[in-house]
DONU-758412 format. One line per field, with one value per residue (C-alpha): residue in three letters; y, z, x. Coordinates in nm, 2 decimals. Layout:
<pts>
resn: ala_...
v: Y_...
w: Z_...
u: X_...
</pts>
This chain:
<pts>
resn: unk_unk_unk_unk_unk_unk_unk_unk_unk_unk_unk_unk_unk_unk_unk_unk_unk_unk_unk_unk_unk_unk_unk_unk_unk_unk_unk_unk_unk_unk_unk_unk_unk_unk_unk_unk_unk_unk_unk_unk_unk_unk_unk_unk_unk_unk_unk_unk_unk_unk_unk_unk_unk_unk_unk_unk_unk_unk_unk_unk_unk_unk_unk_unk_unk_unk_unk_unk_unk_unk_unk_unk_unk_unk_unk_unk_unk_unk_unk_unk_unk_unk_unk_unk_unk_unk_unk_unk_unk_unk_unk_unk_unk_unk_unk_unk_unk_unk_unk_unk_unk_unk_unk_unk_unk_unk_unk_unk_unk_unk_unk_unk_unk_unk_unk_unk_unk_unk_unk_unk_unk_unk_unk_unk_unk_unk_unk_unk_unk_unk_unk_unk_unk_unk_unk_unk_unk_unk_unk_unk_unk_unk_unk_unk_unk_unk_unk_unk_unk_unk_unk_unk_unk_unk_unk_unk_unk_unk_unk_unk_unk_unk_unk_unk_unk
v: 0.11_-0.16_-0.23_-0.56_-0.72_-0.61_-0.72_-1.07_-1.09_-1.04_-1.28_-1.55_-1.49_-1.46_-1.80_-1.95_-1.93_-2.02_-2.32_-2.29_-2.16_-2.21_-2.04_-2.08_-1.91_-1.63_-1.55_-1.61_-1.38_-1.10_-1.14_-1.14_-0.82_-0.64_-0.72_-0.67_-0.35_-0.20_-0.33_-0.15_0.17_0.10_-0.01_0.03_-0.13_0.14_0.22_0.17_-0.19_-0.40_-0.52_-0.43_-0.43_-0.52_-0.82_-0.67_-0.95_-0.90_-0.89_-1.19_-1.42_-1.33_-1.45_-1.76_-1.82_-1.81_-2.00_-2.28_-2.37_-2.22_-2.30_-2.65_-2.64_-2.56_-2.58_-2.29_-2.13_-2.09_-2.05_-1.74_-1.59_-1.61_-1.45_-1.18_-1.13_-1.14_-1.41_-1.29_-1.11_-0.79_-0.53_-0.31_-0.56_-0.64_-0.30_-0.20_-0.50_-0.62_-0.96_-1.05_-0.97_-1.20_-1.46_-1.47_-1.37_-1.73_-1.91_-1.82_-2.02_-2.28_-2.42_-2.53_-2.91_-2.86_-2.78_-2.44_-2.43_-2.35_-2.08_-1.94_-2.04_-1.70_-1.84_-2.12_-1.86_-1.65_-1.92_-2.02_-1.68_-1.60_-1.92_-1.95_-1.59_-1.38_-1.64_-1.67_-1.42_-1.16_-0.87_-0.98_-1.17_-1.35_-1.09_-0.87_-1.08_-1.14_-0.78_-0.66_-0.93_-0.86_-0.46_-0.49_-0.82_-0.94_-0.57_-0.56_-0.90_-0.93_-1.22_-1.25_-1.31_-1.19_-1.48_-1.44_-1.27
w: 0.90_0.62_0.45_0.61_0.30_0.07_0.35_0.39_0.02_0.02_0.26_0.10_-0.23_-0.06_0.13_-0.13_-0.40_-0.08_0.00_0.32_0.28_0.52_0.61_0.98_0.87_0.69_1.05_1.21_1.00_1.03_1.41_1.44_1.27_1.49_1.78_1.69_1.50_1.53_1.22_1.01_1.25_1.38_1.18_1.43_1.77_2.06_2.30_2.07_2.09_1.76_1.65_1.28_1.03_1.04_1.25_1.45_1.39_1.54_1.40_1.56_1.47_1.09_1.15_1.33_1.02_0.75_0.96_1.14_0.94_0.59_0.53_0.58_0.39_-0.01_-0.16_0.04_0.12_-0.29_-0.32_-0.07_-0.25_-0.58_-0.39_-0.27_-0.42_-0.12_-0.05_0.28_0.64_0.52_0.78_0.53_0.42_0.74_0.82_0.48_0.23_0.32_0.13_0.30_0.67_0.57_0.45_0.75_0.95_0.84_0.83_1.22_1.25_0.99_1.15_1.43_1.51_1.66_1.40_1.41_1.56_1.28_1.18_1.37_1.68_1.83_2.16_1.98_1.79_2.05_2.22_1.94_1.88_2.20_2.25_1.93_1.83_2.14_2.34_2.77_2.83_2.58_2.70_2.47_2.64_2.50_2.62_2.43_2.08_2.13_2.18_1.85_1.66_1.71_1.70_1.36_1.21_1.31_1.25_0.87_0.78_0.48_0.43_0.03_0.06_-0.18_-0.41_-0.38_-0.70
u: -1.92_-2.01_-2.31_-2.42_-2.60_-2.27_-2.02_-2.19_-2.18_-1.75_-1.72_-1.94_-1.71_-1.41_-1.43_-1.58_-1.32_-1.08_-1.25_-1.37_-1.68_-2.01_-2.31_-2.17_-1.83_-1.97_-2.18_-1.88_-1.71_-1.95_-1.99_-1.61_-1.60_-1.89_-1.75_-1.36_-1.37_-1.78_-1.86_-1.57_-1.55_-1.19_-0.91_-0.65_-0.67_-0.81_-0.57_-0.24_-0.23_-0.10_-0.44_-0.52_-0.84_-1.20_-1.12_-0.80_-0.56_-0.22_0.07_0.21_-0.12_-0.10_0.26_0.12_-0.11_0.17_0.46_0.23_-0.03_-0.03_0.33_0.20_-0.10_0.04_-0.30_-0.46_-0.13_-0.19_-0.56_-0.51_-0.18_-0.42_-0.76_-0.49_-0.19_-0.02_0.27_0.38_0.35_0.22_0.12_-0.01_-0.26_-0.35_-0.51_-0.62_-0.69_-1.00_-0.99_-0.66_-0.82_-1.10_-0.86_-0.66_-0.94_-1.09_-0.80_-0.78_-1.10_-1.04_-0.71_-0.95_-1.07_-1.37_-1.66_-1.84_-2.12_-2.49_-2.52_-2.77_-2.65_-2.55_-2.42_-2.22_-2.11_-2.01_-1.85_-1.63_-1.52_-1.41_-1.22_-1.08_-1.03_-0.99_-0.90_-0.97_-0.72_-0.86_-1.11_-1.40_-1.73_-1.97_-2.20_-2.05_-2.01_-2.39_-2.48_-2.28_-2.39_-2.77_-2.70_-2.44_-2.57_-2.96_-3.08_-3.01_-3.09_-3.32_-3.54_-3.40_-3.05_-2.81_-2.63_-2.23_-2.18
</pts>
Protein backbone atom coordinates (compact mmCIF):
# COMPACT_ATOMS: atom_id res chain seq x y z
CA UNK A 1 0.00 0.00 0.00
CA UNK A 2 1.49 3.56 -0.98
CA UNK A 3 2.31 6.35 0.94
CA UNK A 4 -0.44 8.80 0.03
CA UNK A 5 1.49 12.14 0.36
CA UNK A 6 4.54 10.41 -1.89
CA UNK A 7 1.92 8.74 -4.37
CA UNK A 8 0.03 12.14 -4.87
CA UNK A 9 3.43 13.65 -5.43
CA UNK A 10 4.22 10.85 -8.57
CA UNK A 11 1.20 11.58 -10.08
CA UNK A 12 1.41 15.35 -9.91
CA UNK A 13 5.03 14.99 -11.72
CA UNK A 14 3.97 12.43 -13.84
CA UNK A 15 0.98 14.32 -15.46
CA UNK A 16 2.66 17.26 -15.28
CA UNK A 17 5.56 16.68 -17.61
CA UNK A 18 2.63 14.83 -19.75
CA UNK A 19 0.54 17.71 -19.99
CA UNK A 20 -2.38 16.91 -18.62
CA UNK A 21 -2.08 17.80 -15.32
CA UNK A 22 -4.96 19.09 -12.71
CA UNK A 23 -5.57 19.19 -9.19
CA UNK A 24 -8.90 17.29 -10.29
CA UNK A 25 -6.85 14.57 -12.12
CA UNK A 26 -4.34 13.92 -9.57
CA UNK A 27 -7.70 13.22 -7.12
CA UNK A 28 -8.99 11.34 -9.72
CA UNK A 29 -6.01 9.49 -10.02
CA UNK A 30 -5.61 8.58 -6.41
CA UNK A 31 -9.31 7.71 -5.99
CA UNK A 32 -9.03 5.43 -9.13
CA UNK A 33 -6.27 3.69 -7.47
CA UNK A 34 -8.14 3.19 -3.92
CA UNK A 35 -10.80 1.86 -5.32
CA UNK A 36 -9.29 -0.32 -8.23
CA UNK A 37 -6.36 -1.93 -6.54
CA UNK A 38 -6.69 -0.89 -2.34
CA UNK A 39 -4.44 1.74 -2.69
CA UNK A 40 -1.45 -0.45 -4.24
CA UNK A 41 -2.48 -3.81 -2.32
CA UNK A 42 -3.44 -5.81 -5.56
CA UNK A 43 -1.49 -5.80 -8.62
CA UNK A 44 -3.35 -8.46 -10.37
CA UNK A 45 -7.07 -8.49 -10.77
CA UNK A 46 -8.93 -10.78 -7.82
CA UNK A 47 -10.51 -13.62 -9.18
CA UNK A 48 -8.04 -14.22 -12.32
CA UNK A 49 -9.59 -11.68 -14.44
CA UNK A 50 -7.06 -9.58 -17.04
CA UNK A 51 -6.96 -6.33 -15.01
CA UNK A 52 -3.33 -5.26 -14.17
CA UNK A 53 -1.51 -2.53 -11.77
CA UNK A 54 -2.48 0.08 -9.29
CA UNK A 55 -5.40 1.09 -11.44
CA UNK A 56 -6.22 -2.52 -13.10
CA UNK A 57 -6.30 -1.57 -16.66
CA UNK A 58 -7.06 -4.34 -19.04
CA UNK A 59 -5.28 -5.52 -21.50
CA UNK A 60 -7.55 -4.66 -24.15
CA UNK A 61 -8.03 -0.79 -22.91
CA UNK A 62 -4.21 -0.12 -22.82
CA UNK A 63 -4.68 -1.49 -26.43
CA UNK A 64 -7.60 0.92 -26.86
CA UNK A 65 -5.35 3.82 -25.63
CA UNK A 66 -2.42 3.22 -28.05
CA UNK A 67 -4.55 2.28 -31.35
CA UNK A 68 -7.57 4.88 -30.95
CA UNK A 69 -6.41 7.74 -29.47
CA UNK A 70 -2.68 7.97 -28.93
CA UNK A 71 -1.88 6.73 -32.34
CA UNK A 72 -3.82 9.90 -33.26
CA UNK A 73 -2.47 12.25 -30.89
CA UNK A 74 1.71 12.35 -32.00
CA UNK A 75 2.54 14.92 -29.39
CA UNK A 76 1.46 12.94 -26.24
CA UNK A 77 1.86 9.57 -27.99
CA UNK A 78 5.62 11.19 -27.69
CA UNK A 79 5.55 13.04 -24.44
CA UNK A 80 4.39 9.48 -22.83
CA UNK A 81 7.11 7.31 -24.87
CA UNK A 82 9.75 9.98 -23.27
CA UNK A 83 8.03 10.02 -19.40
CA UNK A 84 8.25 6.04 -19.99
CA UNK A 85 10.26 4.55 -22.26
CA UNK A 86 7.74 2.59 -23.51
CA UNK A 87 6.55 2.71 -27.36
CA UNK A 88 4.12 -0.04 -27.30
CA UNK A 89 1.40 -2.57 -25.66
CA UNK A 90 3.48 -3.80 -22.88
CA UNK A 91 1.82 -6.20 -20.38
CA UNK A 92 4.72 -6.13 -18.24
CA UNK A 93 4.45 -2.46 -17.75
CA UNK A 94 1.11 -2.58 -17.17
CA UNK A 95 1.30 -4.49 -13.88
CA UNK A 96 4.66 -3.36 -12.70
CA UNK A 97 5.78 0.21 -14.04
CA UNK A 98 4.11 2.52 -12.15
CA UNK A 99 4.65 5.67 -14.28
CA UNK A 100 3.25 3.83 -17.37
CA UNK A 101 -0.09 2.75 -15.31
CA UNK A 102 -0.45 6.43 -14.40
CA UNK A 103 0.05 7.47 -17.92
CA UNK A 104 -2.44 5.29 -19.37
CA UNK A 105 -4.35 5.35 -16.34
CA UNK A 106 -4.75 9.23 -17.23
CA UNK A 107 -4.96 9.04 -20.64
CA UNK A 108 -8.19 6.78 -19.97
CA UNK A 109 -9.67 9.91 -18.49
CA UNK A 110 -8.05 12.45 -20.64
CA UNK A 111 -9.58 11.11 -24.05
CA UNK A 112 -12.88 12.21 -22.40
CA UNK A 113 -15.22 15.40 -23.48
CA UNK A 114 -16.84 16.07 -20.61
CA UNK A 115 -14.59 18.12 -18.05
CA UNK A 116 -13.66 16.51 -14.58
CA UNK A 117 -15.46 17.46 -12.11
CA UNK A 118 -13.16 19.90 -8.90
CA UNK A 119 -11.30 18.54 -7.21
CA UNK A 120 -12.97 18.06 -4.18
CA UNK A 121 -16.02 16.99 -5.47
CA UNK A 122 -15.96 13.38 -4.25
CA UNK A 123 -19.37 12.46 -5.79
CA UNK A 124 -18.43 14.08 -9.23
CA UNK A 125 -15.58 12.32 -8.78
CA UNK A 126 -17.10 9.20 -8.21
CA UNK A 127 -19.35 9.63 -10.86
CA UNK A 128 -16.81 10.21 -13.46
CA UNK A 129 -14.84 7.37 -12.50
CA UNK A 130 -17.36 4.96 -12.66
CA UNK A 131 -18.69 6.10 -16.03
CA UNK A 132 -15.60 6.68 -17.64
CA UNK A 133 -13.38 4.15 -16.08
CA UNK A 134 -15.37 1.18 -14.92
CA UNK A 135 -18.03 1.87 -17.01
CA UNK A 136 -22.17 0.87 -16.17
CA UNK A 137 -21.49 -2.60 -16.77
CA UNK A 138 -18.47 -2.82 -14.32
CA UNK A 139 -18.93 -4.05 -10.57
CA UNK A 140 -17.63 -0.69 -9.00
CA UNK A 141 -20.35 1.81 -7.28
CA UNK A 142 -20.06 5.07 -6.45
CA UNK A 143 -20.62 3.96 -2.96
CA UNK A 144 -17.81 2.14 -3.09
CA UNK A 145 -15.26 4.87 -4.97
CA UNK A 146 -16.52 7.22 -2.16
CA UNK A 147 -15.85 4.84 0.70
CA UNK A 148 -12.05 4.13 -0.58
CA UNK A 149 -11.42 7.43 -1.35
CA UNK A 150 -12.21 8.79 2.23
CA UNK A 151 -10.62 5.54 3.90
CA UNK A 152 -7.21 5.58 1.28
CA UNK A 153 -7.15 9.34 0.35
CA UNK A 154 -9.09 11.95 2.97
CA UNK A 155 -7.40 10.09 6.00
CA UNK A 156 -3.78 11.10 5.12
CA UNK A 157 -4.22 14.42 3.81
CA UNK A 158 -1.94 17.03 5.24
CA UNK A 159 -2.84 20.59 5.31
CA UNK A 160 0.92 21.50 3.72
CA UNK A 161 0.99 19.95 0.56
CA UNK A 162 4.01 18.62 -0.99
CA UNK A 163 5.34 20.61 -4.26
CA UNK A 164 5.81 18.03 -7.33
CA UNK A 165 9.43 17.68 -7.06
Amino acid sequence: MFNKNHFENLIGRVILILGTHSQAAVNLLLGTAAVESCFGRNLRQLGGGPARGVFQIEPATEKDIWDNFLRYNAALRNKMIEITGIAELNLLALEGNLIYQICMARLQYYKVAEPLPGPDDIEGLAKYYKVYFNTLKGKATMKGFISKYRLYVLKEKNIIKLKYN
